[in-house]
Structures are given as structure tokens and as C-alpha cells.
mmCIF file of the C-alpha atoms, coordinates in Angstrom:
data_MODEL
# 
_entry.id   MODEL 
# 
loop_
_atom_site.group_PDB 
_atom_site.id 
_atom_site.type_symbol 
_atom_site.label_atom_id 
_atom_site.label_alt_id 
_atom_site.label_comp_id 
_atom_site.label_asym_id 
_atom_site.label_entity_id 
_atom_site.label_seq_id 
_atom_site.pdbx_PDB_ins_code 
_atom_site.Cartn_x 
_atom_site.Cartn_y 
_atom_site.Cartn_z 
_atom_site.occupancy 
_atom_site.B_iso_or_equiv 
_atom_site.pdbx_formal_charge 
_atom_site.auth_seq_id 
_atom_site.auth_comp_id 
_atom_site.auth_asym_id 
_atom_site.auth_atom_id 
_atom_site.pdbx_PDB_model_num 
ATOM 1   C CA . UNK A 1 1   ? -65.075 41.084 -4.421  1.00 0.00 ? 1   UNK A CA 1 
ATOM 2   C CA . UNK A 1 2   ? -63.002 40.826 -7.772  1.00 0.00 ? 2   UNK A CA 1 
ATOM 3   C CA . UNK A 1 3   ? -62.670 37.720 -9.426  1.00 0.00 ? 3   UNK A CA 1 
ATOM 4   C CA . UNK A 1 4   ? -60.607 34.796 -9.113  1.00 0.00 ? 4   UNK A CA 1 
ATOM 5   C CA . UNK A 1 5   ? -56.617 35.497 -9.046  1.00 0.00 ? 5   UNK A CA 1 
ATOM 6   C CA . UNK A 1 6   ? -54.660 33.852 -11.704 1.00 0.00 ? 6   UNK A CA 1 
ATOM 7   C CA . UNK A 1 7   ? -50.728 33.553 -10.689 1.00 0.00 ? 7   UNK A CA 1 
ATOM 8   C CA . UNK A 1 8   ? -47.949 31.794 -12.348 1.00 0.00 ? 8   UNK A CA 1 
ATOM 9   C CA . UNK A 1 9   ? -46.466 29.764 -10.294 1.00 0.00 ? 9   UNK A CA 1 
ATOM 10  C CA . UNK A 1 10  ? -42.929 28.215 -10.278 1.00 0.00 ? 10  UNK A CA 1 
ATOM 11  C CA . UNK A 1 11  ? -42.518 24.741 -8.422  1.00 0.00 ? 11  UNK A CA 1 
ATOM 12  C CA . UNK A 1 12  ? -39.118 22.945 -8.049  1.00 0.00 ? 12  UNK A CA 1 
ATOM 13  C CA . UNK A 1 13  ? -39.642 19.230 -6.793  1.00 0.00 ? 13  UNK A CA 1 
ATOM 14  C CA . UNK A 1 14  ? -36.076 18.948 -6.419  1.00 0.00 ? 14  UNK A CA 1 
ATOM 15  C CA . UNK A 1 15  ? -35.196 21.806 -4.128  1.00 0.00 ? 15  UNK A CA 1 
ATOM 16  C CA . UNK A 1 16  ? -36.296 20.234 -1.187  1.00 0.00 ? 16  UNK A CA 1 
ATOM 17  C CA . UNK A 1 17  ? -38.795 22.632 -0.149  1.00 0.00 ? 17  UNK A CA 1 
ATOM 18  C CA . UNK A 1 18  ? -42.295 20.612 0.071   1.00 0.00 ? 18  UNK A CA 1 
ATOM 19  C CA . UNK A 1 19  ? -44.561 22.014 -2.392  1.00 0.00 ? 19  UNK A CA 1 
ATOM 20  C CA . UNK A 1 20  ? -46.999 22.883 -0.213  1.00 0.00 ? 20  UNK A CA 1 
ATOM 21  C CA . UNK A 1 21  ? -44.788 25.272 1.191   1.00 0.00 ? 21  UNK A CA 1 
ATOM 22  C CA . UNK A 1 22  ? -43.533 26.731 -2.410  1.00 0.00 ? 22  UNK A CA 1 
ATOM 23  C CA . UNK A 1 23  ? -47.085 27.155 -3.322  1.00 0.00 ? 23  UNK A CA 1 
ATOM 24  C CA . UNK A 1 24  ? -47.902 29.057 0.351   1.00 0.00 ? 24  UNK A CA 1 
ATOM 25  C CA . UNK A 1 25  ? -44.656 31.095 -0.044  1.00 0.00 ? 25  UNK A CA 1 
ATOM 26  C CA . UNK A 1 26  ? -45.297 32.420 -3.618  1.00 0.00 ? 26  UNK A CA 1 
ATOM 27  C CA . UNK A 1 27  ? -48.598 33.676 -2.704  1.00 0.00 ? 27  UNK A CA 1 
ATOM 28  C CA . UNK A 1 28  ? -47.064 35.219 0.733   1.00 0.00 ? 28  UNK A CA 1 
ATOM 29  C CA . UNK A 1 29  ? -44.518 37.147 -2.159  1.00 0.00 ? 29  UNK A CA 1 
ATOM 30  C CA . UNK A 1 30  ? -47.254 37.975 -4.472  1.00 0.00 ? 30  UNK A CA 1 
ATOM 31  C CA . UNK A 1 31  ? -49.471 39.344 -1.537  1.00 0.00 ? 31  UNK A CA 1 
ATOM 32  C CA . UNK A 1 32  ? -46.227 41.531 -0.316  1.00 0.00 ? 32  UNK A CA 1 
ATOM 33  C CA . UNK A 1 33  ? -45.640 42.755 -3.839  1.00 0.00 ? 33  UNK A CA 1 
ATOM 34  C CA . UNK A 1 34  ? -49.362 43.615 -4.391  1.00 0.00 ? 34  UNK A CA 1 
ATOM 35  C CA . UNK A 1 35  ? -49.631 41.176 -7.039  1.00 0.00 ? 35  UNK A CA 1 
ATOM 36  C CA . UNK A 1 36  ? -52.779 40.094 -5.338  1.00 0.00 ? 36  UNK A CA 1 
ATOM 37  C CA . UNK A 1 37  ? -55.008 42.630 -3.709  1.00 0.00 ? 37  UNK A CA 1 
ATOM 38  C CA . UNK A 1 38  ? -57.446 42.081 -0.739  1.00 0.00 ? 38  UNK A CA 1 
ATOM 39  C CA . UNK A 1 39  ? -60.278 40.219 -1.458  1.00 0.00 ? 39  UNK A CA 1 
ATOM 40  C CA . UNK A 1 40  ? -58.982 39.245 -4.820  1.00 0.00 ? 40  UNK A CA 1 
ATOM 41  C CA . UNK A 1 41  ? -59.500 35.378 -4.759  1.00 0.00 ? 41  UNK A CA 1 
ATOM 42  C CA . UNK A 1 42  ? -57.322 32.830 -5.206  1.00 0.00 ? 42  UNK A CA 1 
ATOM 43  C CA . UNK A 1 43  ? -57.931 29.766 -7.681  1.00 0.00 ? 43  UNK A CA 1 
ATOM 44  C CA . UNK A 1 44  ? -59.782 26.863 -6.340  1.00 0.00 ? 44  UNK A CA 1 
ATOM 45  C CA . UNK A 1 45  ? -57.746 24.156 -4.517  1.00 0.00 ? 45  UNK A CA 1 
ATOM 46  C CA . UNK A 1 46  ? -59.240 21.856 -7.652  1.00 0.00 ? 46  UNK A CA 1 
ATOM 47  C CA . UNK A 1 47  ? -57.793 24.376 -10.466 1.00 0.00 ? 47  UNK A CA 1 
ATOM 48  C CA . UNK A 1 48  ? -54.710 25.157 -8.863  1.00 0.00 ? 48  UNK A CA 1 
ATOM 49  C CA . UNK A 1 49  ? -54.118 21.334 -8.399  1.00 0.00 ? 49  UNK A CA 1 
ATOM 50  C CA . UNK A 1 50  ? -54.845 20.593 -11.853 1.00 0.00 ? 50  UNK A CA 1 
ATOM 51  C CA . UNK A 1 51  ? -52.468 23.520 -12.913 1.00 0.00 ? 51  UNK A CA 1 
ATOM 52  C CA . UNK A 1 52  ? -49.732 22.509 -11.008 1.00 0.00 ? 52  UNK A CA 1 
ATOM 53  C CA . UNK A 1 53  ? -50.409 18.485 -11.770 1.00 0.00 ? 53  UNK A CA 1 
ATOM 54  C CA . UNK A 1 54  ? -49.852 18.357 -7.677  1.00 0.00 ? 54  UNK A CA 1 
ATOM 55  C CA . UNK A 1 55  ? -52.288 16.194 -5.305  1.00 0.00 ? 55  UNK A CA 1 
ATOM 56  C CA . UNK A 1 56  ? -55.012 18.553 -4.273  1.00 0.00 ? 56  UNK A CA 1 
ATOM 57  C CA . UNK A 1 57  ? -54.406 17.905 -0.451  1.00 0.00 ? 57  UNK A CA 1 
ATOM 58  C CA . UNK A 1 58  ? -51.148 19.548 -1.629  1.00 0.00 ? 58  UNK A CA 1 
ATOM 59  C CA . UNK A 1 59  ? -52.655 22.932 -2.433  1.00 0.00 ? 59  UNK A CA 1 
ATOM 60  C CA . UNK A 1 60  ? -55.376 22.421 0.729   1.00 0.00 ? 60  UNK A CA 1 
ATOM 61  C CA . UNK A 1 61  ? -52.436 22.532 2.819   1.00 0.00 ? 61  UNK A CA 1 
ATOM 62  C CA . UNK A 1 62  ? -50.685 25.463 1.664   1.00 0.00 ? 62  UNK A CA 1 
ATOM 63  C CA . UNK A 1 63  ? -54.478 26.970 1.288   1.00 0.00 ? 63  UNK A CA 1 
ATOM 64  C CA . UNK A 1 64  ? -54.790 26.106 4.938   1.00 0.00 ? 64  UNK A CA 1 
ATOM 65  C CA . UNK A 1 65  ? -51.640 27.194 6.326   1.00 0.00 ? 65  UNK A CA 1 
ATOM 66  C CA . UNK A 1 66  ? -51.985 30.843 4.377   1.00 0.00 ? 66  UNK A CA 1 
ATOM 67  C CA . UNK A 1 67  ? -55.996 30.755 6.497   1.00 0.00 ? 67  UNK A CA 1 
ATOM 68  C CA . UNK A 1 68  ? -54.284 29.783 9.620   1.00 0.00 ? 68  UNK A CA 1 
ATOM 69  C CA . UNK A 1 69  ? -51.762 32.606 9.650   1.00 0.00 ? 69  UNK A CA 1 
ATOM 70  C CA . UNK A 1 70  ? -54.490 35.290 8.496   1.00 0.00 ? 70  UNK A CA 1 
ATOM 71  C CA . UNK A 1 71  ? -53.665 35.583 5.026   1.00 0.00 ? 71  UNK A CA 1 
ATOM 72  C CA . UNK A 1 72  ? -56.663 34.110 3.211   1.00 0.00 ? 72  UNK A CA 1 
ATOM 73  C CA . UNK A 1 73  ? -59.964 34.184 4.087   1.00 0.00 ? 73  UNK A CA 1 
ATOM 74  C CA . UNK A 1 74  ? -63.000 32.044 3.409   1.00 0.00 ? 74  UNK A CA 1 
ATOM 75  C CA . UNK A 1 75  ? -65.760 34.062 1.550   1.00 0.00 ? 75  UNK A CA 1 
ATOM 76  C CA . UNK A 1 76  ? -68.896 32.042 1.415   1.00 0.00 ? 76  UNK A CA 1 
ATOM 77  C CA . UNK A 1 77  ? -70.313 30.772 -1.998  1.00 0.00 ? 77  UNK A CA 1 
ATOM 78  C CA . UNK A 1 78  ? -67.212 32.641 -3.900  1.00 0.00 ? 78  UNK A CA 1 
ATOM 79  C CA . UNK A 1 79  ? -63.979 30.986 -2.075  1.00 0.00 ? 79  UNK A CA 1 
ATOM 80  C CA . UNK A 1 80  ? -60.459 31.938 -0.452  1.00 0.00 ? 80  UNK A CA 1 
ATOM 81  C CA . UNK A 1 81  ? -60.025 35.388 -0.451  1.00 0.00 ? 81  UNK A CA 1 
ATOM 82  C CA . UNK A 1 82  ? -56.826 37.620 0.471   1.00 0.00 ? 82  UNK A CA 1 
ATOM 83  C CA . UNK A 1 83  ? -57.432 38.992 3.671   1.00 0.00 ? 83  UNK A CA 1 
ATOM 84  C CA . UNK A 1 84  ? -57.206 42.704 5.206   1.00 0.00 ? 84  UNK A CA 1 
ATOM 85  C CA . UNK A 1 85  ? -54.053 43.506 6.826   1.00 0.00 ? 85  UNK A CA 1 
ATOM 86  C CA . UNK A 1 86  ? -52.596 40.278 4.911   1.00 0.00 ? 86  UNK A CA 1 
ATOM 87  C CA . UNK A 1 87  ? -50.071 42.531 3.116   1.00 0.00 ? 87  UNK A CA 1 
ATOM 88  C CA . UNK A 1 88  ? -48.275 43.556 6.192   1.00 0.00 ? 88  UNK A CA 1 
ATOM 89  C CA . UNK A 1 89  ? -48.031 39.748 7.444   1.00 0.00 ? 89  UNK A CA 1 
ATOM 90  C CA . UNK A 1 90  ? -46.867 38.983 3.671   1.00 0.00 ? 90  UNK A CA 1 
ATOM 91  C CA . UNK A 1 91  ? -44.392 41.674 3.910   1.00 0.00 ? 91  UNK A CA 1 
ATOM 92  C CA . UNK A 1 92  ? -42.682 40.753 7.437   1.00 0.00 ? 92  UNK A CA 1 
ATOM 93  C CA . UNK A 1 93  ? -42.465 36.692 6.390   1.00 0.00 ? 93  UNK A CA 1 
ATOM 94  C CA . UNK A 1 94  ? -41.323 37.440 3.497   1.00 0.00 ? 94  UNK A CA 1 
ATOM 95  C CA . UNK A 1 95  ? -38.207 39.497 5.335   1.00 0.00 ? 95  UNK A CA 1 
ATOM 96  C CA . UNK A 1 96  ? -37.721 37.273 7.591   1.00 0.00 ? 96  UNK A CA 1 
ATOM 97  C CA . UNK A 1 97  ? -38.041 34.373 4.841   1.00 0.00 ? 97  UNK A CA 1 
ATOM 98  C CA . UNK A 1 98  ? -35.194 36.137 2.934   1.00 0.00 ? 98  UNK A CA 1 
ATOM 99  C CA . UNK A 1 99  ? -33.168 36.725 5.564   1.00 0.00 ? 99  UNK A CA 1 
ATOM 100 C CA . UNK A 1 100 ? -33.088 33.382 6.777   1.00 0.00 ? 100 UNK A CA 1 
ATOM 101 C CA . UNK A 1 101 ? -31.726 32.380 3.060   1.00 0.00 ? 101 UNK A CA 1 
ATOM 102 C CA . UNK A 1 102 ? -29.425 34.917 3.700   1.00 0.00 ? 102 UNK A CA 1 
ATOM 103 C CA . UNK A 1 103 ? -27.889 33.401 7.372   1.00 0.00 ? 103 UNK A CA 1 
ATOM 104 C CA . UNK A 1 104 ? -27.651 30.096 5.790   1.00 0.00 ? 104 UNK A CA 1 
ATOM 105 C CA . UNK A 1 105 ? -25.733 31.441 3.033   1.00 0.00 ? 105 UNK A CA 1 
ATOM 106 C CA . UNK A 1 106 ? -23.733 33.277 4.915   1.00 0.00 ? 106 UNK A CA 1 
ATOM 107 C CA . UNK A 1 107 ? -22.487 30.082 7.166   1.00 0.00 ? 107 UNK A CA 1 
ATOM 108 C CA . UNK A 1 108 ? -22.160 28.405 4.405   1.00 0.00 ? 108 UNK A CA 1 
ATOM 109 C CA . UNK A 1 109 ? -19.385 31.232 3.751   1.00 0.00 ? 109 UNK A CA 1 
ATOM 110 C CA . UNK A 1 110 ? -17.863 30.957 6.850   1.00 0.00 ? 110 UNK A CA 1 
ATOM 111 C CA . UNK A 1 111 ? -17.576 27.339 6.666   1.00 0.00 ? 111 UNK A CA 1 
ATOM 112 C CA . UNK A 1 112 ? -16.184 27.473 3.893   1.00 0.00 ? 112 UNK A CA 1 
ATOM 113 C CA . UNK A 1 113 ? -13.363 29.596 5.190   1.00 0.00 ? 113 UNK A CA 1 
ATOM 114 C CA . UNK A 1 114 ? -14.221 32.778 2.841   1.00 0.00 ? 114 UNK A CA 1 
ATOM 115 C CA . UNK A 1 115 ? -12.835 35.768 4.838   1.00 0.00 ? 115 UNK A CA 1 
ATOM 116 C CA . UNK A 1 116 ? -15.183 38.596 5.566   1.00 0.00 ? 116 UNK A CA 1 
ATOM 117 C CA . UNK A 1 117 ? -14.169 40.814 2.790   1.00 0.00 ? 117 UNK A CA 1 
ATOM 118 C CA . UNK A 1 118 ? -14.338 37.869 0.438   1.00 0.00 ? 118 UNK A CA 1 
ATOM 119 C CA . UNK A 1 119 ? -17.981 36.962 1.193   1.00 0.00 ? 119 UNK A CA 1 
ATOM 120 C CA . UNK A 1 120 ? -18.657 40.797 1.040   1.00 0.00 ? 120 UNK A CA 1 
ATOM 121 C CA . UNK A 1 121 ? -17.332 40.893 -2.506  1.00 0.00 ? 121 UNK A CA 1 
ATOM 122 C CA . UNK A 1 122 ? -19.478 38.228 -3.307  1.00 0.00 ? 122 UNK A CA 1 
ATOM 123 C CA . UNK A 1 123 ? -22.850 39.963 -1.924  1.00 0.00 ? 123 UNK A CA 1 
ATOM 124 C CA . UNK A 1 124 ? -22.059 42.901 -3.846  1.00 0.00 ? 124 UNK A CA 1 
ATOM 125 C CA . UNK A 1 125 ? -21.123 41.189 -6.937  1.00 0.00 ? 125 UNK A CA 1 
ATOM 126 C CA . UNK A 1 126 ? -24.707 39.120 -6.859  1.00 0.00 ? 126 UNK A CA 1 
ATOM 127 C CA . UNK A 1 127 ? -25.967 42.347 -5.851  1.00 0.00 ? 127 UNK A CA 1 
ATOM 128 C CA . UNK A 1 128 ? -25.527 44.027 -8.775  1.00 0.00 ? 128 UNK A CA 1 
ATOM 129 C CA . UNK A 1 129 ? -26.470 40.821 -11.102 1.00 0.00 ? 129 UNK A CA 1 
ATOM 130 C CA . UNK A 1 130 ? -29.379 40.838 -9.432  1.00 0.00 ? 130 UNK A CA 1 
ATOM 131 C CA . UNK A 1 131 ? -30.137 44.459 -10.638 1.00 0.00 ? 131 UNK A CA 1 
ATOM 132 C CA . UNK A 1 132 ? -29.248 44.158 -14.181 1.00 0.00 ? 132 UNK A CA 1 
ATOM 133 C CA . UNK A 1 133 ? -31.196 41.043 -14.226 1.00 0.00 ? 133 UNK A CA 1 
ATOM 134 C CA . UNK A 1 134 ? -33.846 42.855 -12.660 1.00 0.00 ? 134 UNK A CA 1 
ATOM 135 C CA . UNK A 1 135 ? -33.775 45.767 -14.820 1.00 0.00 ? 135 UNK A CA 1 
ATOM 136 C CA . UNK A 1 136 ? -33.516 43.061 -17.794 1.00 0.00 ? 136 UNK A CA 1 
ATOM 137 C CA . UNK A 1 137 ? -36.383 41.710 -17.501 1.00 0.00 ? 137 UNK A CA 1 
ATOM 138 C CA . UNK A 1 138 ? -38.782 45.135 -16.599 1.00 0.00 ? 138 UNK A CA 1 
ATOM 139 C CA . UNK A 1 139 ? -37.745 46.086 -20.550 1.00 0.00 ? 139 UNK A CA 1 
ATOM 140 C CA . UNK A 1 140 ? -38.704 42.541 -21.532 1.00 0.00 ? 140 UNK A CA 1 
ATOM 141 C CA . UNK A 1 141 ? -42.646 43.611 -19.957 1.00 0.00 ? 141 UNK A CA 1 
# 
């Protein structure tokens, strides 16, 4: 068992996602990106709370949720520990996760009267922000 996981996280209380669910959804990404490894654990519902000035029953939740859907694990006397398999269930939530962003942009497109080509334009425009953004901030590391 390594030791305790330190991630940054970023919380938005103004996004409208609850922050139980930002905090459960950042470790889902870091899981699916192999930022955090089985049986690496993750910070104590205490720490984490402190970190993120949030209510611990905050963090128990999203702690909770991630145990319920077979991402973390309780390892006796050490804590919550990633699971086995846990990167495959990170990697399919977080796909279906970003593809639900992407269907309500997308409506949001259409209901906006863009035309097909227009909203296509758009993707690959963001696209290839995205990338040079991307590739910005790998030189910046």
C-alpha cells in the first residue's frame, strides 16, 4: 500500500455542480488518467475537508459515493484506497461524463439556431484551442 494521495483539486461553488460531486468527479478523472494508482490512498475525509474549507460530510459523501460505485475501497487501520479494476469504471464515467457535456452543448446549438456546419466549425475551432492549450501547458511542466 503506498501512501496517502495528494491531488489538487479545483472547486467552483458557482457552477452549480454540488461539491460533493466536483470532488467525486475529479478523483473519477484522476483515477482514469492514472494520476492515482490502485491502492494509492486518498486523503482523509478530515484533511481533504480542511483543504478544501468544505463541511466534512461534504467530502464523506463524495468518499461514499466513489465506495458505492467500486472505486475506493476501505483498507483497515490505513483508510480509502483506490480500488482494482477502478480505472476501467473511471475511464467509462468519465466518457460518458464528457459526452453528456457534449449533448447539452450541442442543444444548446441547435436551440440556438446554429446550422450544422456552423456548430461543426465551432467544435473544431475549440478543438484545436484545446490542443495548443494543452500542448501549452505540458512545456510549462
Amino acid at each position: 500500500m503506498s501512501g496517502v494521495l495528494f491531488v489538487f483539486f479545483n472547486i467552483n461553488t458557482s457552477n452549480g455542480v454540488p461539491v460533493y460531486e466536483q470532488i467525486a468527479r475529479q478523483i473519477v478523472f484522476a483515477v482514469a488518467n492514472r494520476g492515482i494508482e490502485v491502492g494509492e490512498l486518498v486523503p482523509s475525509v478530515r484533511n481533504l475537508s480542511r483543504e478544501l474549507a468544505v463541511n466534512p460530510n461534504t467530502v464523506a459523501r463524495a468518499y461514499r459515493q466513489l465506495q458505492d460505485s467500486g472505486v475506493l475501497e476501505t483498507v483497515r487501520g490505513e483508510g480509502l484506497a483506490v480500488t482494482r479494476g477502478a480505472a476501467q469504471k473511471c475511464k467509462a464515467t468519465r466518457k460518458k461524463l464528457v459526452g453528456d457535456r457534449i449533448l447539452s452543448v450541442l442543444q444548446e446549438a441547435r436551440q440556438s439556431q446554429l446550422t450544422e456546419e456552423e456548430i461543426k466549425s465551432l467544435f473544431n475551432e475549440s478543438l484545436a484551442t484545446s490542443k495548443k492549450l494543452a500542448a501549452k501547458n505540458r512545456t510549462r511542466k
